[in-house]
MARDRENZA-798584 format. One record per residue (C-alpha): x, y, z. Coordinates in pm, whole numbers, padded with zeros to 5 digits, always signed. Layout:
BEGIN
XYZ
...
//
This chain:
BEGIN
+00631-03152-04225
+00909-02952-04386
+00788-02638-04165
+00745-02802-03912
+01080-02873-03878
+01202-02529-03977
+01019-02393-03717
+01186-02620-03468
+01495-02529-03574
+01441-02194-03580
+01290-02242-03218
+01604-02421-03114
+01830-02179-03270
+01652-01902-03050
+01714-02124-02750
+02104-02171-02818
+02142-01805-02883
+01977-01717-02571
+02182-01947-02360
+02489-01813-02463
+02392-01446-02402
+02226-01520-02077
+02526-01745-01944
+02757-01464-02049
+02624-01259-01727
+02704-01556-01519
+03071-01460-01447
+03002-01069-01345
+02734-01224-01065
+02987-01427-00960
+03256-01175-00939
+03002-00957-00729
+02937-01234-00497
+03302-01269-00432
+03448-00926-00397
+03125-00807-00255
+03161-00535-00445
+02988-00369-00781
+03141-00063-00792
+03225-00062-01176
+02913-00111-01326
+02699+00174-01444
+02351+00122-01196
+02178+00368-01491
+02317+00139-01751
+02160-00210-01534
+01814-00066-01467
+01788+00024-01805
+01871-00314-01924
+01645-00506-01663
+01366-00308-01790
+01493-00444-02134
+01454-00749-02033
+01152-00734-01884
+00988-00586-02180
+01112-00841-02399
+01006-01105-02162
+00642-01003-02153
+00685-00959-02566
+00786-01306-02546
+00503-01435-02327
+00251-01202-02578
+00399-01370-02883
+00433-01746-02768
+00799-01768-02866
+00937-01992-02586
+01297-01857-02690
+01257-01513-02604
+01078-01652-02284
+01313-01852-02181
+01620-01677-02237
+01498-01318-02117
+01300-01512-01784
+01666-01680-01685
+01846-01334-01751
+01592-01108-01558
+01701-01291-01246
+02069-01210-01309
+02046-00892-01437
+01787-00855-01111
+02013-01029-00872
+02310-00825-01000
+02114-00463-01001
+01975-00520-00620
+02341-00613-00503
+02502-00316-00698
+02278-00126-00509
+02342-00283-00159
+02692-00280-00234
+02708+00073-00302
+02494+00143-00043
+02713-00013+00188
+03048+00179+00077
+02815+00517+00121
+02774+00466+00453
+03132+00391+00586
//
């Protein structure tokens, strides 16, 4: 029973840690979706880390840890969601 429990624990520590990175995202979406604009962030720097993510995502799936899938399934639609309007937003500005 007793590792049972550490394993929950552990489980649920994985969980908390990957809300609080994958919230922390939250704020720069919205801040795009208001200004309409993305121009500060590095596009290398975002397709770089959504391939991260993705890769950690599928290492999650391979390795059952419902942490890592979670957090890194929640966060590839930000970091997504934030990549495709960085590049429709700068798209836009290139063509005025």
């Amino acid at each position: 029973m007793r590792g049972f429990m550490e394993r929950i624990l552990i489980e649920l520590l994985g969980i908390t840690a990957g809300t609080f990175t994958t919230t922390s995202f939250i704020p720069q979406l919205v801040k795009i979706l208001k200004t309409k604009s993305a121009r500060d962030l590095s596009l290398v720097m975002f397709v770089v880390f959504t391939i991260g993510i993705l890769l950690w995502l599928i290492y999650g799936i391979l390795t059952a840890s419902l942490a890592i899938i979670f957090a890194n399934s929640i966060t590839l639609v930000i970091a997504s969601t934030i990549l495709l309007l960085k590049i429709k937003y700068d798209r836009t500005v290139n063509e005025r």
